[in-house]
PANU-606111 format. One record per residue (C-alpha): residue number from 1; residue in one letter; x, y, z. Coordinates in nm, 2 decimals, always signed. Layout:
BEGIN
<rec pos="NUM" code="A" c1="X" c2="Y" c3="Z"/>
...
//
This chain:
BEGIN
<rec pos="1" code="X" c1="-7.11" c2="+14.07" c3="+7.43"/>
<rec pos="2" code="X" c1="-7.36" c2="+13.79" c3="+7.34"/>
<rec pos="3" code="X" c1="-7.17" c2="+13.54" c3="+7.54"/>
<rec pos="4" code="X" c1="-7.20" c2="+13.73" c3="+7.82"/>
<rec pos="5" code="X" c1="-7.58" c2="+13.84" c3="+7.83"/>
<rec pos="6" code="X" c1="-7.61" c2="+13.43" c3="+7.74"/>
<rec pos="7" code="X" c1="-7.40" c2="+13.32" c3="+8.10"/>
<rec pos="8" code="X" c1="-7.12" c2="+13.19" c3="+7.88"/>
<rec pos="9" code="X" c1="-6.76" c2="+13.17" c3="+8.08"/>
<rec pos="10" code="X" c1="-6.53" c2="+13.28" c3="+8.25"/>
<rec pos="11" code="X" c1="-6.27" c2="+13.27" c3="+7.96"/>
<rec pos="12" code="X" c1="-6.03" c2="+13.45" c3="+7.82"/>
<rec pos="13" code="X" c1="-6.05" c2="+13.48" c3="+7.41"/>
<rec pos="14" code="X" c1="-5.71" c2="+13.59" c3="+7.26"/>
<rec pos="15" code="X" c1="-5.75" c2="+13.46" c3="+6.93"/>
<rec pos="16" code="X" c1="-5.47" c2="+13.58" c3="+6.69"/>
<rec pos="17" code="X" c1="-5.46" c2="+13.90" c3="+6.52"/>
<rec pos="18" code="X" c1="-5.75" c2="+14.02" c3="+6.79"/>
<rec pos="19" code="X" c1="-5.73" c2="+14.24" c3="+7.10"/>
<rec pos="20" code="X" c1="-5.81" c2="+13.99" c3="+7.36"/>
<rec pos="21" code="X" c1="-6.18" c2="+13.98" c3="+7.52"/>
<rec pos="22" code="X" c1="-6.27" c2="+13.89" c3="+7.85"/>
<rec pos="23" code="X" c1="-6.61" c2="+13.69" c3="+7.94"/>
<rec pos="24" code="X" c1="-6.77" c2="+13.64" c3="+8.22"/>
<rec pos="25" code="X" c1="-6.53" c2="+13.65" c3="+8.49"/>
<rec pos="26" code="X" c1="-6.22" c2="+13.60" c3="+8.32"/>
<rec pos="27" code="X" c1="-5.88" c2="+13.73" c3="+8.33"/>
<rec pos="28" code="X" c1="-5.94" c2="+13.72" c3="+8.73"/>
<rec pos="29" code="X" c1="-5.85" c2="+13.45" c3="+9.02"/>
<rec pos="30" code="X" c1="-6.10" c2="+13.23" c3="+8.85"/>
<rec pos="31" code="X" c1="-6.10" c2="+13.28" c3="+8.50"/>
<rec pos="32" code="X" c1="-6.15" c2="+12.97" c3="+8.32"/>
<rec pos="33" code="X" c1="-5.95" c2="+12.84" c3="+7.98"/>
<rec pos="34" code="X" c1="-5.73" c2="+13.11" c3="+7.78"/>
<rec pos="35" code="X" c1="-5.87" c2="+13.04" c3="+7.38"/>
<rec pos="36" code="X" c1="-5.60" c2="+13.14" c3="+7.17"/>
<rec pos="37" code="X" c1="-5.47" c2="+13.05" c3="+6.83"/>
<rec pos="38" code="X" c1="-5.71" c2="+13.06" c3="+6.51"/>
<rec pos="39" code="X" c1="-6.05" c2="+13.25" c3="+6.58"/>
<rec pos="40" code="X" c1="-6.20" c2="+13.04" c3="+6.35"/>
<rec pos="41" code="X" c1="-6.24" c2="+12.70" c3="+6.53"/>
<rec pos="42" code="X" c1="-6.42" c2="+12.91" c3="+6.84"/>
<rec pos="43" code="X" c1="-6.66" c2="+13.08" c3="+6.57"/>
<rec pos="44" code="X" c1="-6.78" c2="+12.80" c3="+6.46"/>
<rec pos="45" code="X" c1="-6.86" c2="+12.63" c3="+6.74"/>
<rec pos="46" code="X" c1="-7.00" c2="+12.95" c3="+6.94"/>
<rec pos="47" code="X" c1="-7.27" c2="+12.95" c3="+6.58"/>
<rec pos="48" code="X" c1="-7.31" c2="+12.58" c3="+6.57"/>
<rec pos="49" code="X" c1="-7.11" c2="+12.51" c3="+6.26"/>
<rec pos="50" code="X" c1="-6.79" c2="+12.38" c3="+6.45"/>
<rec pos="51" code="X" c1="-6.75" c2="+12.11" c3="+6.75"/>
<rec pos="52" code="X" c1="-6.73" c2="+12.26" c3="+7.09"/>
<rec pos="53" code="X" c1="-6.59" c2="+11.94" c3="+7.24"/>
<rec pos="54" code="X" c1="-6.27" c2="+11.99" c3="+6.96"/>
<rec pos="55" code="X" c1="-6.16" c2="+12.35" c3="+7.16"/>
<rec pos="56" code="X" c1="-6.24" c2="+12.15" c3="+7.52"/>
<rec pos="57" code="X" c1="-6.54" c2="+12.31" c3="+7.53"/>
<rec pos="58" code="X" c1="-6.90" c2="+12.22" c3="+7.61"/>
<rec pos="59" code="X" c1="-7.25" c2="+12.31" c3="+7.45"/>
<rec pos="60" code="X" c1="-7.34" c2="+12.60" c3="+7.62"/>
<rec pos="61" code="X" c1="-7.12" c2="+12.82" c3="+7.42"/>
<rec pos="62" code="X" c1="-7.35" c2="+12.76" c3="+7.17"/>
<rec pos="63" code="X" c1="-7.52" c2="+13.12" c3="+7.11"/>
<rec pos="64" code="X" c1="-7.81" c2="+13.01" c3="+6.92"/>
<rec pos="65" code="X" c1="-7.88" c2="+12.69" c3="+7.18"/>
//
């Protein structure tokens, strides 16, 4: 996964309707924010469309930073 190669996480993606996805170390002891609900919000702001800071998230998850 891109977000993984990039040094994105730990955190748990288990948007609706989708099989959830770990990154970086997630699911485990230490494994940062659960993202849930609409996928759409987190899409955006993973491409640069969307505000990271809306889903309490910072910059970095940007994939084309």
């Amino acid at each position: 996964m891109l977000l993984d190669r990039r040094g994105w996480g730990p955190a748990s993606l288990a948007f609706d309707g989708m099989e959830p996805v770990s990154v970086g170390t997630g699911r485990g002891s230490d494994s940062g924010p659960v993202l849930g609900g609409d996928p759409l919000p987190f899409v955006l702001a993973a491409t640069g469309r969307g505000r990271p800071e809306d889903l309490g998230l910072d910059s970095s998850v940007n994939i084309y930073a």
